[in-house]
C-alpha distance (Angstrom), angle and dihedral (degrees) to the residues before:
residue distance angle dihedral
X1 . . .
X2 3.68 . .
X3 3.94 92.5 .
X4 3.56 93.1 50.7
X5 4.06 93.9 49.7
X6 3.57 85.6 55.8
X7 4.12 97.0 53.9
X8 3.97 92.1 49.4
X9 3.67 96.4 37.1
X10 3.86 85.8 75.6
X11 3.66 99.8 43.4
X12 4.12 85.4 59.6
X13 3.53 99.7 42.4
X14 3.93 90.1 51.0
X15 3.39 92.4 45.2
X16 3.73 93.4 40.2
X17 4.11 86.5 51.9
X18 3.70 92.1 54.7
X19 3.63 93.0 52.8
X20 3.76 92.5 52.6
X21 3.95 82.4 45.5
X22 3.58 89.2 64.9
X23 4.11 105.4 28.6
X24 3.98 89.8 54.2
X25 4.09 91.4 35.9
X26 3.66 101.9 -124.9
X27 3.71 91.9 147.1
X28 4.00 127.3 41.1
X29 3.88 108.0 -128.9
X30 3.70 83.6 -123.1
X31 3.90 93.3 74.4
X32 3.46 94.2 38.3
X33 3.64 89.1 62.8
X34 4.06 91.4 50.3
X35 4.00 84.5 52.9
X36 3.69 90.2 49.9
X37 3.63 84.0 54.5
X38 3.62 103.9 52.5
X39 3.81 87.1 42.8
X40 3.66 87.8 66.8
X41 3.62 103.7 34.2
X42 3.76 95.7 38.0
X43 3.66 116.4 18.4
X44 3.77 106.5 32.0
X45 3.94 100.5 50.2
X46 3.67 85.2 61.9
X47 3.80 95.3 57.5
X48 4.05 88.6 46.6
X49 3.64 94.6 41.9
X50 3.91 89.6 57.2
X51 3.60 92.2 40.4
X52 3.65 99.9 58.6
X53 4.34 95.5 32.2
X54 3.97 87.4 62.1
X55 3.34 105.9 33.3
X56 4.02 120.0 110.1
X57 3.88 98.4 -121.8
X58 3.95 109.6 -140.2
X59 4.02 119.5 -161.7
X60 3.95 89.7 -126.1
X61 3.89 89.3 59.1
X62 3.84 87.7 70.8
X63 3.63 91.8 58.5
X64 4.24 83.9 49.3
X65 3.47 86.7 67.6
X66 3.18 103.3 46.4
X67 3.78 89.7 43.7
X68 3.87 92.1 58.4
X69 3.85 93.5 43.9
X70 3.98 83.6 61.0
X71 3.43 99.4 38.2
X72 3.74 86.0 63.5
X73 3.76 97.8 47.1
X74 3.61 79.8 54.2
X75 3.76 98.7 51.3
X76 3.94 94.0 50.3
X77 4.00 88.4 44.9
X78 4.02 87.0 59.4
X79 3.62 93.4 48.4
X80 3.78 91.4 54.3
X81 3.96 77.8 57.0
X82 3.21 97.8 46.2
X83 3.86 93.6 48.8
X84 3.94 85.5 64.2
X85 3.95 84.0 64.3
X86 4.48 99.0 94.2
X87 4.16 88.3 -146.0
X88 3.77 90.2 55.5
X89 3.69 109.6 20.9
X90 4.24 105.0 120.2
X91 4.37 118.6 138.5
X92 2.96 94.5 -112.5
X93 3.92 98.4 60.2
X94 3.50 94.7 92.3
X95 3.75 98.3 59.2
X96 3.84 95.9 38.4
X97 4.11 97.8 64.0
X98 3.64 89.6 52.9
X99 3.82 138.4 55.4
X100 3.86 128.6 40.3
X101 3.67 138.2 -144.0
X102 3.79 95.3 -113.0
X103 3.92 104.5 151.5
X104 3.62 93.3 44.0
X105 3.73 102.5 39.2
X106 3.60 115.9 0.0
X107 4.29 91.8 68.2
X108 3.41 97.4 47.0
X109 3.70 97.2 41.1
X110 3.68 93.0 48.1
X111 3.90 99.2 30.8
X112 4.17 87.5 46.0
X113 4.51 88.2 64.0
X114 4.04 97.4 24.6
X115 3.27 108.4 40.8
X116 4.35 129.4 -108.6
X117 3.46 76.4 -99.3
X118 3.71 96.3 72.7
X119 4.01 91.7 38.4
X120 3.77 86.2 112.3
X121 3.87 92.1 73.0
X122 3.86 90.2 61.0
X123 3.90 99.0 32.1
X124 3.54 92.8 61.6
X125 3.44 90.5 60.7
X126 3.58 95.0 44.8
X127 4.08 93.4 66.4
X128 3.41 93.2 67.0
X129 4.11 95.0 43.3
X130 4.06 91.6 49.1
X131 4.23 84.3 49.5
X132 3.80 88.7 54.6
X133 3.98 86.8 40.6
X134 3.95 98.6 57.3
X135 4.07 100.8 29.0
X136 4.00 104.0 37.6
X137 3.89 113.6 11.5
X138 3.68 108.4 51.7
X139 4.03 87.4 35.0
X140 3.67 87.8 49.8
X141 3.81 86.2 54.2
X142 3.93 93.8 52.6
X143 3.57 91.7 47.8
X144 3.79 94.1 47.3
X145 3.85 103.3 47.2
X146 3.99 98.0 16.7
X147 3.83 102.7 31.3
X148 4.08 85.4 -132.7
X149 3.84 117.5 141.4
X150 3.45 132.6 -134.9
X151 3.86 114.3 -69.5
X152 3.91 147.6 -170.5
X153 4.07 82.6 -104.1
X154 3.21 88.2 73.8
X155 4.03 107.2 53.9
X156 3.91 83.8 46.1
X157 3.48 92.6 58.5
X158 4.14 90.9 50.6
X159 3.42 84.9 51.1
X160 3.47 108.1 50.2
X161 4.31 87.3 42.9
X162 3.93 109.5 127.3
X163 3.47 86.8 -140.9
X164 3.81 99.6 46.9
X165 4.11 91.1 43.5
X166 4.22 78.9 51.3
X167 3.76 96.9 52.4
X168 3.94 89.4 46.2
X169 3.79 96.3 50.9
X170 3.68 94.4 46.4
X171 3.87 91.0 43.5
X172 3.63 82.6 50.8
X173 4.07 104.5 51.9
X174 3.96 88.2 37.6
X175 3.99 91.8 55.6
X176 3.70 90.8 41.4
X177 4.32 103.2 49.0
X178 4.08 84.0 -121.8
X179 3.87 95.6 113.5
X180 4.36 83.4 70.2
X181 4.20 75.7 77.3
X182 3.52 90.3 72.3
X183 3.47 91.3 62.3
X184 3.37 99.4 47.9
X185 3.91 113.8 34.4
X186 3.02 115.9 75.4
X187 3.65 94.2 -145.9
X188 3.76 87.1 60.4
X189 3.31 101.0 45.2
X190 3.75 89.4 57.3
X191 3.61 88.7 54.5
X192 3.76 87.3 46.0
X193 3.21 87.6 55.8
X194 3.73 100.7 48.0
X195 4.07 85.0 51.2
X196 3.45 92.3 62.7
X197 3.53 97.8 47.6
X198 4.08 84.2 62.2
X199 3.47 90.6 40.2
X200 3.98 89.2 59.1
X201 3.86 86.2 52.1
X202 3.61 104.9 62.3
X203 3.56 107.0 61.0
X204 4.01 104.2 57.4
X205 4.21 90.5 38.4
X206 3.40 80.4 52.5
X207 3.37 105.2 55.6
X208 3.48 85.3 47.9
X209 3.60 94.3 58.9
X210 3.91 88.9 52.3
X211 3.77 88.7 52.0
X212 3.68 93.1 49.8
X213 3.97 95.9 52.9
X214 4.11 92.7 58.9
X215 3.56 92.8 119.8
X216 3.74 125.5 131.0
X217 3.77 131.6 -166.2
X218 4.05 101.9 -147.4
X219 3.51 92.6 -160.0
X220 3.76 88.3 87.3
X221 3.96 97.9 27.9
X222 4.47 94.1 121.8
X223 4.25 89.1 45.8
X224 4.21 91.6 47.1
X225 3.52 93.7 37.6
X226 3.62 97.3 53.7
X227 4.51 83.9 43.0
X228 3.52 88.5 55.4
X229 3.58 96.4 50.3
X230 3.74 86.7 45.3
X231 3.65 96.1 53.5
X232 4.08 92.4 43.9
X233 3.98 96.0 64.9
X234 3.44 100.5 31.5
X235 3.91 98.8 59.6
X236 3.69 93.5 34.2
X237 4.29 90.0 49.3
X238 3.87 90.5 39.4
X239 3.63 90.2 29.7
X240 4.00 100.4 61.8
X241 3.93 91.4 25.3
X242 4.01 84.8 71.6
X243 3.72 94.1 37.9
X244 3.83 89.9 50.3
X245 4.15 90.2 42.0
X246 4.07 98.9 39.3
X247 4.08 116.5 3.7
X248 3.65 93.6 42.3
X249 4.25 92.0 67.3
X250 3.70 93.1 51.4
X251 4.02 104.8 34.5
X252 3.87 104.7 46.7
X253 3.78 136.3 -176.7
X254 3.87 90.0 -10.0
X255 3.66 108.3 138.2
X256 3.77 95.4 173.8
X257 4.32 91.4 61.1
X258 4.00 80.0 37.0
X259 3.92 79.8 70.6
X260 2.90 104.7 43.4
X261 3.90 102.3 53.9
X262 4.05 82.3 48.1
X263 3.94 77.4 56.1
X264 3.55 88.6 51.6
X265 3.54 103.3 50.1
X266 3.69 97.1 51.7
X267 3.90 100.0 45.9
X268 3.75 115.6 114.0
X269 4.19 122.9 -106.9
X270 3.35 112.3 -75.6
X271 4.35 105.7 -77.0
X272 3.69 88.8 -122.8
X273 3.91 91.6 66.0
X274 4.11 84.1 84.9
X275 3.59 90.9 49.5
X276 4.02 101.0 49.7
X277 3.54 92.7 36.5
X278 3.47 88.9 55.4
X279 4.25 95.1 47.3
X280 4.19 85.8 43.9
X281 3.93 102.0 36.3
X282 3.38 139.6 14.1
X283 3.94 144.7 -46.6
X284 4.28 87.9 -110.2
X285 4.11 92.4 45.5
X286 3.75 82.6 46.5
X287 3.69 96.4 49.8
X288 3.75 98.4 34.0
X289 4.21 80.4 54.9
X290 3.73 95.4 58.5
X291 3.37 90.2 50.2
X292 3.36 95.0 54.4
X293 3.96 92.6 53.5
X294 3.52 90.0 45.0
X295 3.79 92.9 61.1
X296 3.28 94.8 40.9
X297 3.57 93.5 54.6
X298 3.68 97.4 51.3
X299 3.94 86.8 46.3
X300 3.71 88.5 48.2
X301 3.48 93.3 53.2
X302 3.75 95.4 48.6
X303 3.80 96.9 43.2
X304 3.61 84.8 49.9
X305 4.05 98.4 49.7
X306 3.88 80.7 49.1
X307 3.06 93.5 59.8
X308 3.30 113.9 44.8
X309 3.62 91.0 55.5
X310 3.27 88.6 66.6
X311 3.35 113.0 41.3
């Protein structure tokens, strides 16, 4: 009990920090956004690069992926359902039940109680979720609220991801027996060295980052509320429905990937949904999204706490 007070104490002090950042205006929102920047440019690449250099590649982790790419399909495919429902129909449906925060929370939260160690069990489940992010989501988006089609825009900007290019070139070096150089070059293991160092840096700046962005317009508290609630059962019914149907004959008796597709499941959408809503749509879908990440966020945080202390 004592070791696990000590690995979430940290997650809600940073957090805690950040929001006291942003209540008593120590920071503009400006250079918060620059940090958020550098975290994923500079400090989170590291932590995948690592991740997916040393981790022992099993043949059932390629059908992970490609489970989680269609378990997503399938989530946005059941919100277009459930948007036919009068109670619940909103836009924005479809893209709320679907897609996670998963670079930007669902590392450090997991990494933070299991260890960068275990990262693995999480990251594999990640390629398949940043595919879905990059080739359906935000194109889904542009068609929706722009009624703009998929373009070559959009495989450049996979490409050219940090954390993409970092998955690749750790895929590649595992597959290939190269990543032994690290440990033997000294060169490399300076370099090594210097990667962890960023690595180390992403996870408390941020949590910080998270704690920062608590903000909530109440204008639209009833319509994000009911979203949020929304988004909560349907990904954790459909979620563990397909893990129990699918994931559960390949990946057996493994409590720590067990975690981390609980982890998963309760992350918030991704924290750029405000963002494009707001460039495709309108100011109210834009606000009424950041609310919605904002409660999820603070409920993914406490179902998360929750859990781990009793695990």
């Amino acid at each position: 009990m004592e070791e696990i007070i000590s690995k979430v104490i940290p997650i809600i002090l940073l957090i805690a920090l950040g929001y006291l950042m942003q209540y008593r205006n120590m920071v503009k929102s400006e250079s918060i956004e620059e940090i958020k920047k550098g975290v994923i440019n500079i400090a989170l690449p590291p932590v995948l690069f690592l991740t997916f250099r040393d981790m022992t590649l099993k043949k059932e982790y390629f059908l992970v992926v490609l489970y989680t790419f269609i378990l997503l399909i399938a989530l946005y495919i059941i919100g277009i359902l459930l948007n036919k429902i009068k109670y619940i129909s909103h836009p924005l449906v479809p893209f709320v039940v679907t897609a996670f925060t998963f670079g930007l929370l669902g590392i450090p939260l997991y990494g933070s109680v299991f260890g960068i160690e275990n990262l693995e069990k999480i990251s594999i489940l990640g390629i398949g979720h940043e595919f879905f992010i990059w080739f359906i989501f935000y194109t889904l988006m542009k068609i929706k609220f722009k009624g703009e089609s998929f373009s070559l825009e959009v495989v450049k900007g996979f490409i050219k991801s940090p954390l993409i290019l970092a998955i690749i070139f750790g895929l590649i070096l595992n597959v290939t027996g190269y990543n032994i150089l690290f440990k033997e070059n000294s060169l490399l293991k300076g370099l090594d060295i210097t990667l962890e160092y960023l690595s180390s840096m992403a996870t408390p700046l941020i949590l910080i980052i998270i704690g920062f962005g608590l903000k909530i317009n109440k204008k639209y508290m009833k319509q994000s509320i009911k979203l949020t609630i929304i988004r909560i059962v349907t990904i954790l019914v459909v979620g563990y429905a397909f893990k129990f149907i699918l994931i559960d004959k390949i990946i057996v008796d493994d409590k720590l990937f067990d975690y981390a597709f609980f982890t998963l499941l309760i992350l918030p959408p991704p924290y750029s949904l405000p963002i494009f809503v707001g460039e495709y749509a309108n100011d109210e879908y834009r606000d009424i999204a950041n609310n919605v990440v904002v409660l999820n966020t603070i409920t993914c945080i406490v179902m998360y706490v929750s859990f781990v202390f009793l695990i």
